[in-house]
TORTI-945180 format. One line per field, with one value per residue (C-alpha): residue number from 1; residue in one letter; z, x, y. Coordinates in nm, 2 decimals. Each point is the difference from the previous one (the first is absolute). Layout:
<sites>
n: [NUM, ...]
res: [A, ...]
Z: [Z, ...]
X: [X, ...]
Y: [Y, ...]
</sites>
This chain:
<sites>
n: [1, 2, 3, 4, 5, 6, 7, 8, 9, 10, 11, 12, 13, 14, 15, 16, 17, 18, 19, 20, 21, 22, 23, 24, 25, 26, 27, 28, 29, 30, 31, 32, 33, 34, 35, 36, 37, 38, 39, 40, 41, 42, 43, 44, 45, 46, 47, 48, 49, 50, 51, 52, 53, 54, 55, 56, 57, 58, 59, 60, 61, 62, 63, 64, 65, 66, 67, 68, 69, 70, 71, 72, 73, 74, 75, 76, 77, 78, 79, 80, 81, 82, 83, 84, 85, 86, 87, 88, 89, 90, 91, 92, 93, 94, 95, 96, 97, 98, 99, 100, 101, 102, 103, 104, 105, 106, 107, 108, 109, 110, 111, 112, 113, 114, 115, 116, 117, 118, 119, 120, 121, 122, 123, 124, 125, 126, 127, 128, 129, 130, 131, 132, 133, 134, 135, 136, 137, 138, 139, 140, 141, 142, 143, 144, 145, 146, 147, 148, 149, 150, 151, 152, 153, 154, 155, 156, 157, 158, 159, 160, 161, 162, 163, 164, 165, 166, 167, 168, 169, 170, 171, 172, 173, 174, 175, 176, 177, 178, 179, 180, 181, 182, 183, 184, 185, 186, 187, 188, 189, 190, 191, 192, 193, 194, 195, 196, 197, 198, 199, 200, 201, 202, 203, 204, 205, 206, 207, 208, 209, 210, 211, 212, 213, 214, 215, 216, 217, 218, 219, 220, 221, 222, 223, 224, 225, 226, 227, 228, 229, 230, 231, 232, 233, 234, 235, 236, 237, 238, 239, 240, 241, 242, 243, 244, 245, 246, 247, 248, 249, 250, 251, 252, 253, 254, 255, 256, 257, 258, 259, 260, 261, 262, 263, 264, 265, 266, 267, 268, 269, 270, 271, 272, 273, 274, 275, 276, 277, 278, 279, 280, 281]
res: [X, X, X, X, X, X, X, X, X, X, X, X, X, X, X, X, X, X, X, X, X, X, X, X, X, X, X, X, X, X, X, X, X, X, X, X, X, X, X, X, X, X, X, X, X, X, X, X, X, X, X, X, X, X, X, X, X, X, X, X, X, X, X, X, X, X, X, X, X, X, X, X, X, X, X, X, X, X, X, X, X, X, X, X, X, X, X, X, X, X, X, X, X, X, X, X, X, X, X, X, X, X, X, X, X, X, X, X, X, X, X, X, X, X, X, X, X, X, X, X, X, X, X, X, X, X, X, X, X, X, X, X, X, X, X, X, X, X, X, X, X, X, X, X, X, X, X, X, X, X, X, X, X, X, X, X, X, X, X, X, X, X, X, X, X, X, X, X, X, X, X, X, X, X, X, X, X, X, X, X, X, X, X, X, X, X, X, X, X, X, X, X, X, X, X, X, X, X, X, X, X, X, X, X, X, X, X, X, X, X, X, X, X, X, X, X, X, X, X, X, X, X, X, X, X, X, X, X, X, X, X, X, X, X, X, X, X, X, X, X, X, X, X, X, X, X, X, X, X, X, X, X, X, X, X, X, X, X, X, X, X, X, X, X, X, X, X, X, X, X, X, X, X, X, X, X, X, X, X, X, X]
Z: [3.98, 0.32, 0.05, 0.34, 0.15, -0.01, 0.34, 0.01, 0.35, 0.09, -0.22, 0.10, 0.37, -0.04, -0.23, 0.32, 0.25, -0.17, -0.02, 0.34, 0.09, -0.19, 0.04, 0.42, -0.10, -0.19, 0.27, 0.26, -0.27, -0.12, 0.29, -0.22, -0.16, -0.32, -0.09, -0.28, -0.04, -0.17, -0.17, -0.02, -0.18, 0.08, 0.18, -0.26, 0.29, -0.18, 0.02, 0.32, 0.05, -0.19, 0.21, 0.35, -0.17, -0.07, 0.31, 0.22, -0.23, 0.08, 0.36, -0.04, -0.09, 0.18, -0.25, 0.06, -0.21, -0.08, -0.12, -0.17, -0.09, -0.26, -0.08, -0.32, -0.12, 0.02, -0.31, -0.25, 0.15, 0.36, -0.04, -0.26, 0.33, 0.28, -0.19, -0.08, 0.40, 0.05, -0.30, 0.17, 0.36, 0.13, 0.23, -0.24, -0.20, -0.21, -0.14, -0.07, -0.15, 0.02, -0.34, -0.15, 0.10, -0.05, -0.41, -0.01, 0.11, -0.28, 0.19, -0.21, 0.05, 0.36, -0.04, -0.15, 0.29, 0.22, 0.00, -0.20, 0.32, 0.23, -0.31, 0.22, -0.18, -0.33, -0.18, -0.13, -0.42, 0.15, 0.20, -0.32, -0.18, 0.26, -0.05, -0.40, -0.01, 0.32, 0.18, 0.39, 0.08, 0.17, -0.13, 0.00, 0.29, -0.13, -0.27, 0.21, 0.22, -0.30, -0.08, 0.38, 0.00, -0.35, 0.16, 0.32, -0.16, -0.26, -0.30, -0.27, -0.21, -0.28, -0.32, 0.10, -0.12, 0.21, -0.02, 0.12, 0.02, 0.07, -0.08, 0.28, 0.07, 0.32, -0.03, -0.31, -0.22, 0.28, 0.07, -0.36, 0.02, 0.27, -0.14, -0.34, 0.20, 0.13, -0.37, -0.02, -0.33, 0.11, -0.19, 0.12, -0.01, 0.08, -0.12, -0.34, -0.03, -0.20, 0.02, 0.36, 0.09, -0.26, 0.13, 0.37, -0.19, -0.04, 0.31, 0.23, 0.23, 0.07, 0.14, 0.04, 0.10, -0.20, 0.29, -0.18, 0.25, -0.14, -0.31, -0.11, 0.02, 0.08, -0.28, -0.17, 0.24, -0.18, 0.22, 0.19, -0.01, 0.34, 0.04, 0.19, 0.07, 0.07, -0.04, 0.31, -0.01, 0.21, 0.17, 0.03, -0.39, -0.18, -0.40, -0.03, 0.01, 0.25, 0.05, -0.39, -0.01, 0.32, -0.21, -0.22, 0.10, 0.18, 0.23, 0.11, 0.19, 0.23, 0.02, 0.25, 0.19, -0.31, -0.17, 0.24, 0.30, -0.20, -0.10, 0.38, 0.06, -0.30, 0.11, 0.31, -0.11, -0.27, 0.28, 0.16, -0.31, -0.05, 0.39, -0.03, -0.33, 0.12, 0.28, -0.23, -0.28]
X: [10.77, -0.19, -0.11, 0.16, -0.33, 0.01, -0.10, -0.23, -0.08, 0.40, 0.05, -0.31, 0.05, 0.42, -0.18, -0.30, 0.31, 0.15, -0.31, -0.09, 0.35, -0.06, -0.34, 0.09, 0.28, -0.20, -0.29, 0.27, 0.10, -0.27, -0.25, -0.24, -0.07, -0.06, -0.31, -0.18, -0.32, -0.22, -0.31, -0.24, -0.36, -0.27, 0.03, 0.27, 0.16, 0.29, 0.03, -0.03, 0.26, 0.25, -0.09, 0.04, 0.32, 0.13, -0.13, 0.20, 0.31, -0.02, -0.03, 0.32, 0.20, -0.14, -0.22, -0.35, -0.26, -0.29, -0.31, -0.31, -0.28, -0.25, -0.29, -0.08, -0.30, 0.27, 0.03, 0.32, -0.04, -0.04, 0.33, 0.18, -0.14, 0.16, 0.36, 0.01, -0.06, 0.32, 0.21, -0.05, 0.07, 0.35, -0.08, 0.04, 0.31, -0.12, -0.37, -0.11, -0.31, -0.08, -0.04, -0.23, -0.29, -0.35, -0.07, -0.23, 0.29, 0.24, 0.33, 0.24, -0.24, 0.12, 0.30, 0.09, -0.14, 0.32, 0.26, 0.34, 0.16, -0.15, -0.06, 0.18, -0.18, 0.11, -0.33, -0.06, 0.13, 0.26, 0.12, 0.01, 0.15, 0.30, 0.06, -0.04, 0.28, 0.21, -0.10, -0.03, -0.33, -0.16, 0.02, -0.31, 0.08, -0.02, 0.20, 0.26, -0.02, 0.11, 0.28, 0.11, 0.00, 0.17, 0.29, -0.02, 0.13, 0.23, -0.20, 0.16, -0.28, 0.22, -0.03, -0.24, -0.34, -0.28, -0.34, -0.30, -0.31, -0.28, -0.05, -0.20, 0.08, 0.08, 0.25, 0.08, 0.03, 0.22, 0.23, 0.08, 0.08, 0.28, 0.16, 0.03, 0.16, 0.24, 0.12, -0.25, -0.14, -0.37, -0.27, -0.35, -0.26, -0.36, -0.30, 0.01, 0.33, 0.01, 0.32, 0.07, 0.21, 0.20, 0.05, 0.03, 0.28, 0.25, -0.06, 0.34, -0.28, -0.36, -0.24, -0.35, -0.24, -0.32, -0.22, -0.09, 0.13, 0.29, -0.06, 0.40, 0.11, 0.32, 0.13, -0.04, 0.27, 0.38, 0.21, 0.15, -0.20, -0.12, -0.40, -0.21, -0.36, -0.18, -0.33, -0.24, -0.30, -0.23, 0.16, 0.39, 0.08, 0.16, -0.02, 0.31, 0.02, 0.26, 0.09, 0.04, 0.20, 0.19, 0.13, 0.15, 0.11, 0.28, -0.22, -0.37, -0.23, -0.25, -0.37, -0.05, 0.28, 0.22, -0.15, -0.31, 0.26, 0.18, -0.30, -0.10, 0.41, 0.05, -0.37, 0.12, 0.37, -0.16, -0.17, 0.23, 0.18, -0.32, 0.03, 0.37, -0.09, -0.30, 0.24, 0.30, -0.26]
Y: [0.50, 0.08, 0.38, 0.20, 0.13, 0.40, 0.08, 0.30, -0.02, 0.05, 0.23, 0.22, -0.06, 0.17, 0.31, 0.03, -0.04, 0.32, 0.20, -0.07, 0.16, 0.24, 0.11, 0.07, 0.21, 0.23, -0.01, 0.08, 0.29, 0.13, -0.05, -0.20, -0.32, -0.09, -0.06, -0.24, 0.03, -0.28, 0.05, -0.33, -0.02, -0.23, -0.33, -0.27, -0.21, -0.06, 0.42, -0.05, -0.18, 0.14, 0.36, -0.20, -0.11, 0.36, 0.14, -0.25, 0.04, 0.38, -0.05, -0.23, 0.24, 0.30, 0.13, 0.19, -0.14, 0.17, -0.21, 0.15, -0.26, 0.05, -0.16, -0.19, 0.22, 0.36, 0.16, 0.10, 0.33, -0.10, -0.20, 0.26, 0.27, -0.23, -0.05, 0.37, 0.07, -0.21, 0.14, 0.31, -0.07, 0.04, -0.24, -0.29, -0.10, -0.29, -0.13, -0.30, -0.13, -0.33, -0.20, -0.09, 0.25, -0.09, -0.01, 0.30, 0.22, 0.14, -0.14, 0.22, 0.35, -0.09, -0.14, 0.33, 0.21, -0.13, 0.30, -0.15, 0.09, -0.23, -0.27, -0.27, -0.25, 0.08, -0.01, 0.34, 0.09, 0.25, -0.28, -0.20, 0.20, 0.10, -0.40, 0.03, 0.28, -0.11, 0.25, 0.08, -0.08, -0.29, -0.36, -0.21, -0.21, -0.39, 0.08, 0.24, -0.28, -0.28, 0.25, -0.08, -0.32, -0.01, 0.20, -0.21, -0.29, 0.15, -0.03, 0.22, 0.16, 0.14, -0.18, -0.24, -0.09, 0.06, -0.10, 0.14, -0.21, 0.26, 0.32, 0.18, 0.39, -0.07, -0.34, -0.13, 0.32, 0.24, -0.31, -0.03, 0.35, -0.03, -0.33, 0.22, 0.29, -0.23, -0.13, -0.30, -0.09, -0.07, -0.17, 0.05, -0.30, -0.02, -0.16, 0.03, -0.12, -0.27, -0.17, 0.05, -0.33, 0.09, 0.37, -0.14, -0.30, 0.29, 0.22, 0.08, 0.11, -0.09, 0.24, -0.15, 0.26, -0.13, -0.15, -0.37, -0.28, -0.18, 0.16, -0.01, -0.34, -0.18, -0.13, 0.36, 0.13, 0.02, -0.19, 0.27, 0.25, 0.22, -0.05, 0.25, -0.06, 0.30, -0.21, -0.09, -0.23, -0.18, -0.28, 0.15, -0.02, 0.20, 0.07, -0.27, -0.33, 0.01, -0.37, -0.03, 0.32, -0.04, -0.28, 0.19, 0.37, 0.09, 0.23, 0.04, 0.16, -0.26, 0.15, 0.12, 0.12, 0.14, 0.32, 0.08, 0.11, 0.23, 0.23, 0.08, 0.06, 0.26, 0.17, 0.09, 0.09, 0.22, 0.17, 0.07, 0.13, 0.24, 0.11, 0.11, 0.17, 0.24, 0.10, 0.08, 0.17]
</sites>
């Protein structure tokens, strides 16, 4: 068996086609654009990068994006002060702050300061637990956008066994969460698991969201099975051995260009989401 390639980059570029129509009906509307603002401390290129990314996605689709750079020596406080400033300002309909922030700064005390309103990023515990309960609320946007793709190429969730390689609060515990609300029976692996080809030998579904390159190898995959590899690491790969389990699965994600779109395309739609909802609030 040879995998179909799941094509994030198509998929993503038809949801950011949509939001773009979208977002200039509701500036023609409402006299306003939406507005994301992005929070970014100290100087990680690769944060860098990923805010460029964002920033040019939002002028895409006729976003405003609002950037506020911190250096790498500002306190919890400072940052908790800054993210309560834009929780509070009517102006802005969505936060995001950048991960990972320098390791002197208590991420979650700040992660917490964003207002569950204009959580577009899904990384706040109320936005965990609105996943947890299938609830409206934001959905951490890699695994929202693995639920996309999933649904893009008719992948029925119901019944099947999912697992979840990682366990991180912002990828691999909330995307367990939304494969469970949609009747998936979900196994969680990590580092301590001790049998994990054996656990990855009777997964439906593969989520790898651990970030160890190549990590899950081919011949672990069920023939048939859908693979998605949320991993990135230096030098394009992934956390799957994707020639070995390309081999073997019925579909897969490539790295990149299969999971990394989707999270910039369901950023911005939840934004949009949080723009309409302080207007009808």
């Amino acid at each position: 068996m040879t995998a179909q390639i799941i094509d994030g980059r198509a998929v993503a570029a038809k949801l950011l086609e949509d939001i773009a129509r979208e977002t200039e009906q509701f500036t023609l509307t409402h006299g306003r654009r939406p507005c994301l603002a992005t929070v970014l401390v100290g100087d990680d290129p690769s944060s860098h990068t990923y805010v460029r990314m964002k920033r040019n996605r939002c002028a895409e689709v006729g976003m405003e994006s609002r950037y506020v750079e911190l250096p790498r020596d500002t306190t919890t406080a400072d940052l908790i002060a800054e993210v309560e400033a834009l929780s509070a300002d009517p102006a802005v309909d969505g936060i995001l702050l950048q991960h990972p922030v320098p390791d002197h700064i208590d991420e979650r005390a700040a992660f917490e300061a964003i207002a569950p309103g204009k959580d577009v990023d899904g990384v706040t515990m109320h936005s965990f637990a609105a996943m947890a309960f299938n609830k409206n609320g934001f959905h951490s946007c890699t695994p929202g956008g693995i639920l996309r793709l999933l649904d893009a190429y008719d992948v029925p969730l119901a019944g099947q066994h999912a697992v979840v390689v990682g366990r991180s609060p912002i990828l691999g515990k909330p995307v367990g969460m939304l494969l469970l609300a949609r009747d998936a029976t979900v196994t969680y692996c990590h580092s301590h698991t001790r049998d994990l080809a054996d656990q990855i030998r009777g997964a439906d579904i593969v989520i790898a969201a651990v970030g160890r390159p190549e990590l899950i190898r081919g011949e672990w995959i069920k023939e048939g099975a859908v693979v998605l590899d949320a991993g990135y690491n230096p030098g394009n790969v992934g956390d799957v051995d994707y020639r070995g389990a390309a081999e073997r699965a019925r579909l897969i994600t490539p790295v990149p260009g299969g999971v990394g779109p989707m999270t910039i395309a369901v950023l911005l739609e939840q934004t949009l989401a949080a723009a309409k909802s302080a207007l009808s609030g």
